[in-house]
VMD Tcl script that builds the backbone (N, CA, C; Angstrom):
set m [mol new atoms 231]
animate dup $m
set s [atomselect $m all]
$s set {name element resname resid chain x y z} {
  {N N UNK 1 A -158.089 6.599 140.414}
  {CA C UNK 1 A -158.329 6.175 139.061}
  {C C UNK 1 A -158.137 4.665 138.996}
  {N N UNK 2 A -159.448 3.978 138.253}
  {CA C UNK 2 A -159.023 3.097 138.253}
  {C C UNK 2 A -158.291 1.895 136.889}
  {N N UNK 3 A -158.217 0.796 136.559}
  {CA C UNK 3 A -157.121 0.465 135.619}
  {C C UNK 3 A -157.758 0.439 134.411}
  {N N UNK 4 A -159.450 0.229 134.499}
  {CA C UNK 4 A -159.899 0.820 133.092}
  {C C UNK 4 A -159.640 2.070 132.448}
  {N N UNK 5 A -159.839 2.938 133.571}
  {CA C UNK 5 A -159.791 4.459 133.040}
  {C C UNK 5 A -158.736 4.522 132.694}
  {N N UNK 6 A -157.335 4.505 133.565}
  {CA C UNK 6 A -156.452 4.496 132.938}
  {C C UNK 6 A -155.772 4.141 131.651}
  {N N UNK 7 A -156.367 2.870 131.375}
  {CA C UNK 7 A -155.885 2.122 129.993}
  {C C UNK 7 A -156.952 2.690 128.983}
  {N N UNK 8 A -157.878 3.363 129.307}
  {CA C UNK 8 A -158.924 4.477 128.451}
  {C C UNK 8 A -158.260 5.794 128.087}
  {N N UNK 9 A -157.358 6.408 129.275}
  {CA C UNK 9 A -156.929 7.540 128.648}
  {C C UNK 9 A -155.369 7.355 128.056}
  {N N UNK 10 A -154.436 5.959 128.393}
  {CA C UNK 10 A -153.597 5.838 127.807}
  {C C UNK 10 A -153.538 5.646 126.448}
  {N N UNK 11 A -154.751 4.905 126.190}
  {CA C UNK 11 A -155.410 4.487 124.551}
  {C C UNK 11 A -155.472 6.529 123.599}
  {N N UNK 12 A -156.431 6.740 124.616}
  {CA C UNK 12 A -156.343 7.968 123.548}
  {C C UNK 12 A -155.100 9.104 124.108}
  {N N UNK 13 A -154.393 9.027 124.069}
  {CA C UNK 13 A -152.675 9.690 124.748}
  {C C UNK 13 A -152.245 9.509 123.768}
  {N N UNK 14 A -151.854 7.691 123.009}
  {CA C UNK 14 A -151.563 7.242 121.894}
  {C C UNK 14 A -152.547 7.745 121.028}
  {N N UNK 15 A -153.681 7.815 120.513}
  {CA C UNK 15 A -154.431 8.344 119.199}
  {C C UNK 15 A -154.257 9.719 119.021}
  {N N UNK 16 A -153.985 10.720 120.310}
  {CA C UNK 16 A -153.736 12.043 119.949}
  {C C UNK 16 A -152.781 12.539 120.000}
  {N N UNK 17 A -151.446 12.305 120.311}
  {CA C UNK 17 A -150.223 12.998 120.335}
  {C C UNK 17 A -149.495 12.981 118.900}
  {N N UNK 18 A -149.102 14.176 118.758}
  {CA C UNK 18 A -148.314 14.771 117.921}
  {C C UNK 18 A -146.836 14.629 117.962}
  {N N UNK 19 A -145.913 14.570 117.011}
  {CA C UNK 19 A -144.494 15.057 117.242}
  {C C UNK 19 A -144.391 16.097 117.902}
  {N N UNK 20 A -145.472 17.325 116.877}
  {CA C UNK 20 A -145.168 19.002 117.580}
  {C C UNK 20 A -146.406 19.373 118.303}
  {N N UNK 21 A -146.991 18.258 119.300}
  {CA C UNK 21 A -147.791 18.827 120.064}
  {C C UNK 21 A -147.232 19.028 121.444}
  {N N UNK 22 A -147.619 20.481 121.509}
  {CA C UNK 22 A -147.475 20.479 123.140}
  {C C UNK 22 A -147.870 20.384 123.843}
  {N N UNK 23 A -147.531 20.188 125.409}
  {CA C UNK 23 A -148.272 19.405 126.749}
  {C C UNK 23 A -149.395 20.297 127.149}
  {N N UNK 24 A -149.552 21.447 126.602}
  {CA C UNK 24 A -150.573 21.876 127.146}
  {C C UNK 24 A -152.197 21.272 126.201}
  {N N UNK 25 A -151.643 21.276 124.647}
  {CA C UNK 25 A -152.296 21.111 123.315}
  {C C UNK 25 A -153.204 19.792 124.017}
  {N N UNK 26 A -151.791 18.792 124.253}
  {CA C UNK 26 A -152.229 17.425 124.708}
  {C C UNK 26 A -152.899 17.238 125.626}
  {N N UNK 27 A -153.011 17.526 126.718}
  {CA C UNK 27 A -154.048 17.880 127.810}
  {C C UNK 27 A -155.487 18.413 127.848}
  {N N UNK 28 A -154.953 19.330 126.760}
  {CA C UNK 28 A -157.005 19.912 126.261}
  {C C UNK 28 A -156.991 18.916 125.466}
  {N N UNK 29 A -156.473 18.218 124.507}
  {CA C UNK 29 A -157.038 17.208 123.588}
  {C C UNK 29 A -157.779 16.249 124.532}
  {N N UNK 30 A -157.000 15.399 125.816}
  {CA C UNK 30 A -157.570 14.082 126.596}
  {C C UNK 30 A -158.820 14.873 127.480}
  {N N UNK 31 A -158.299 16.378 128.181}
  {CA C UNK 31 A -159.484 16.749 128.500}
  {C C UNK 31 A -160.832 16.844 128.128}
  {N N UNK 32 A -161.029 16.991 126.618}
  {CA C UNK 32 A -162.109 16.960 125.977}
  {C C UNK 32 A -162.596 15.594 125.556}
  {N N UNK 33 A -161.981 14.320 125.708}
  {CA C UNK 33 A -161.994 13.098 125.788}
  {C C UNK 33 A -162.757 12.529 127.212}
  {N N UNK 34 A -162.125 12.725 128.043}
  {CA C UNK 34 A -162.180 12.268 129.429}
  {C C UNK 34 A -162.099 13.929 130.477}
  {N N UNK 35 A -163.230 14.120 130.614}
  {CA C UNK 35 A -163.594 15.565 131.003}
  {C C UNK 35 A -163.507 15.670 132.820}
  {N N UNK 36 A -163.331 14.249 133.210}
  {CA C UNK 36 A -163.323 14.125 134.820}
  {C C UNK 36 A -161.766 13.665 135.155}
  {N N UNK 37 A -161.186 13.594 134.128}
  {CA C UNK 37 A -159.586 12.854 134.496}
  {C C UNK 37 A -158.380 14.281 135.206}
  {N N UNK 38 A -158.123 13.635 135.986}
  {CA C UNK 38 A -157.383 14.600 136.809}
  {C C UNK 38 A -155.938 15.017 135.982}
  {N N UNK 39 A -154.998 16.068 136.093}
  {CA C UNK 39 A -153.749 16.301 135.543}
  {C C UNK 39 A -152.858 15.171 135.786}
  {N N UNK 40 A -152.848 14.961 137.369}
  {CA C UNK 40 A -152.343 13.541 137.695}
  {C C UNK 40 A -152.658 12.412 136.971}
  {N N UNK 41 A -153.345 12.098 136.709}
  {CA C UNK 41 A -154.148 10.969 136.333}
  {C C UNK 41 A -154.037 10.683 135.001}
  {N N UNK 42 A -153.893 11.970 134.151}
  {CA C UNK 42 A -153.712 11.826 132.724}
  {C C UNK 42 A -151.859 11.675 132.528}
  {N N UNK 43 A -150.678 12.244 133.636}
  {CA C UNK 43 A -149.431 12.266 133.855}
  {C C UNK 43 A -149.210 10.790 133.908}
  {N N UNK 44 A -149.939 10.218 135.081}
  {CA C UNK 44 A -150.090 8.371 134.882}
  {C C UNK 44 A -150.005 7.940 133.444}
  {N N UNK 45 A -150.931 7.947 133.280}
  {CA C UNK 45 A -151.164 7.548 132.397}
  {C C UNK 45 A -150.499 7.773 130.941}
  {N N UNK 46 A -149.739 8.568 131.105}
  {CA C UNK 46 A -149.048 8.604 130.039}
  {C C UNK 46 A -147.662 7.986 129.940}
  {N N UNK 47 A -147.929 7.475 131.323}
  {CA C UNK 47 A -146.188 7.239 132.187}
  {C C UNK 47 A -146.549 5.608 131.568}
  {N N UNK 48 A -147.746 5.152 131.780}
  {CA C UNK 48 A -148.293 3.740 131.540}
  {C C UNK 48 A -148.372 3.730 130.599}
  {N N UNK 49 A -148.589 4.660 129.401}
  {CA C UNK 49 A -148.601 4.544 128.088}
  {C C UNK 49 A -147.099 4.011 127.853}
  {N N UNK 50 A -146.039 5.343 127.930}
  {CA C UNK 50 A -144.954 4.776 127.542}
  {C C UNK 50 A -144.441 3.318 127.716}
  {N N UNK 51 A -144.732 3.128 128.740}
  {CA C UNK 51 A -144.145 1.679 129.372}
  {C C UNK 51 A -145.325 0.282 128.556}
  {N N UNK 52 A -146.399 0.603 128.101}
  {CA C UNK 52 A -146.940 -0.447 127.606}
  {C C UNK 52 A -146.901 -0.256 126.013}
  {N N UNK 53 A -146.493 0.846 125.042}
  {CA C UNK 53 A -146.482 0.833 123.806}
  {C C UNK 53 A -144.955 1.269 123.114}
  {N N UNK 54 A -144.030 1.684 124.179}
  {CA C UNK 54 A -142.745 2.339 123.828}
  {C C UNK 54 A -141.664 1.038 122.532}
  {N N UNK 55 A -142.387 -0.027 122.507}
  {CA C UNK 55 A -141.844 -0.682 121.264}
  {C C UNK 55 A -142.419 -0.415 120.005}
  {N N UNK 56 A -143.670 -0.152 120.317}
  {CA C UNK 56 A -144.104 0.033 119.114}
  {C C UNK 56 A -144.345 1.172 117.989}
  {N N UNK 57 A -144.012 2.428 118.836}
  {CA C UNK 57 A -143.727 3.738 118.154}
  {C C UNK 57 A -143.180 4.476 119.273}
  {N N UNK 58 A -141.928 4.823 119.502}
  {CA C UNK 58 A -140.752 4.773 120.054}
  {C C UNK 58 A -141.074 6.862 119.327}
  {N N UNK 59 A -141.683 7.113 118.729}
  {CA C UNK 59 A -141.716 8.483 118.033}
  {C C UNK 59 A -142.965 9.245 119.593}
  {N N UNK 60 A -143.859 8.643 119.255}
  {CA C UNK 60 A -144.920 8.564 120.284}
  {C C UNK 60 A -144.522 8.763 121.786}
  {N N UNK 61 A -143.780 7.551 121.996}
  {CA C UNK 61 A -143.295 7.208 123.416}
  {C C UNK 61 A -142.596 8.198 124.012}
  {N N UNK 62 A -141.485 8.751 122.885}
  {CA C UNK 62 A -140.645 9.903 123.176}
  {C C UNK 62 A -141.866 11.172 123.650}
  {N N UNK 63 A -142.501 11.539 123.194}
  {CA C UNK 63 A -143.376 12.720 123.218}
  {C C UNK 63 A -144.268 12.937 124.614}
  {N N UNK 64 A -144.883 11.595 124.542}
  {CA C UNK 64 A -145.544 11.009 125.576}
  {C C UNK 64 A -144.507 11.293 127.356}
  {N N UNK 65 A -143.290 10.657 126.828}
  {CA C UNK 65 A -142.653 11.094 128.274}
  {C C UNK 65 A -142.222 12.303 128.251}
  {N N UNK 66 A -141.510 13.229 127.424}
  {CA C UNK 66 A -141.676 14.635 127.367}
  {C C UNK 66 A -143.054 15.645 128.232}
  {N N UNK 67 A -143.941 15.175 127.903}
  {CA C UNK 67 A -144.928 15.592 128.475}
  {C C UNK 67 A -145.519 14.963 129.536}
  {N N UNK 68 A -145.128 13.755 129.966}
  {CA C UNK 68 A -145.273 13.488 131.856}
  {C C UNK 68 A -144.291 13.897 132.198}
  {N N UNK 69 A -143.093 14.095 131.953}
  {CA C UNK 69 A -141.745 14.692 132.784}
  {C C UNK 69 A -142.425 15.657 133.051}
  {N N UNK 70 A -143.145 16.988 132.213}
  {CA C UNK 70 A -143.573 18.053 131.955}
  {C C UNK 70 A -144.294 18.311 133.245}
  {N N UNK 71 A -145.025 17.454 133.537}
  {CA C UNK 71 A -146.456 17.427 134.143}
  {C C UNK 71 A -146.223 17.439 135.618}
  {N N UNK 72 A -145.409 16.197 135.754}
  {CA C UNK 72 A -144.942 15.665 137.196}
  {C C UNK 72 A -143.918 17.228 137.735}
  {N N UNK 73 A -143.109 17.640 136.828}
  {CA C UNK 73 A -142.722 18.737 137.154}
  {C C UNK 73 A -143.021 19.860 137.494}
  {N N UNK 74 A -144.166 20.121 137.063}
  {CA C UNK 74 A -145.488 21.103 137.491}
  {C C UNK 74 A -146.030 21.054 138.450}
  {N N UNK 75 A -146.463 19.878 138.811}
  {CA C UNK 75 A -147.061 19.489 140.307}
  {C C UNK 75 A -146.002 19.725 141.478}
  {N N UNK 76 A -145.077 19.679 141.216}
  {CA C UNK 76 A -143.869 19.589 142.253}
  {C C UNK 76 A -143.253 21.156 142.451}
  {N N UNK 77 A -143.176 21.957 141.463}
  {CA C UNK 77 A -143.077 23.738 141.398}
  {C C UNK 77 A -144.144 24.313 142.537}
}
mol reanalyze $m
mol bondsrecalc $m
mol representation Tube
mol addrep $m
């Protein structure tokens, strides 16, 4: 993946996450966004989300790493 895509699906990570959405919810949401982005790739990217917007909605950010912890943990089971 490269740093456009990435900063493409981090953009919409931030436009679609919920307080009470869950990681699976969130995943079909970017999936239907970005239909070639890998589980990995969208886990990145959410990891890059946090780290490039976590000042600015800290509500978001929280959710966002909830659901790459989620992810990365899955891959590793």
């Amino acid at each position: 993946m490269n740093t456009d895509e990435m900063q493409a699906i981090a953009d919409t990570l931030m436009r679609v996450v919920t307080p009470d959405m869950k990681p699976k919810q969130l995943m079909k949401a970017v999936k239907k966004l970005h239909p070639n982005a890998s589980k990995r790739g969208i886990a990145r990217a959410a990891f890059y989300s946090i780290i490039a917007h976590a000042e600015e909605d800290q509500g978001k950010a929280k959710n966002l790493q909830a659901f790459a912890i989620a992810e990365r943990v899955g891959e590793e089971a």
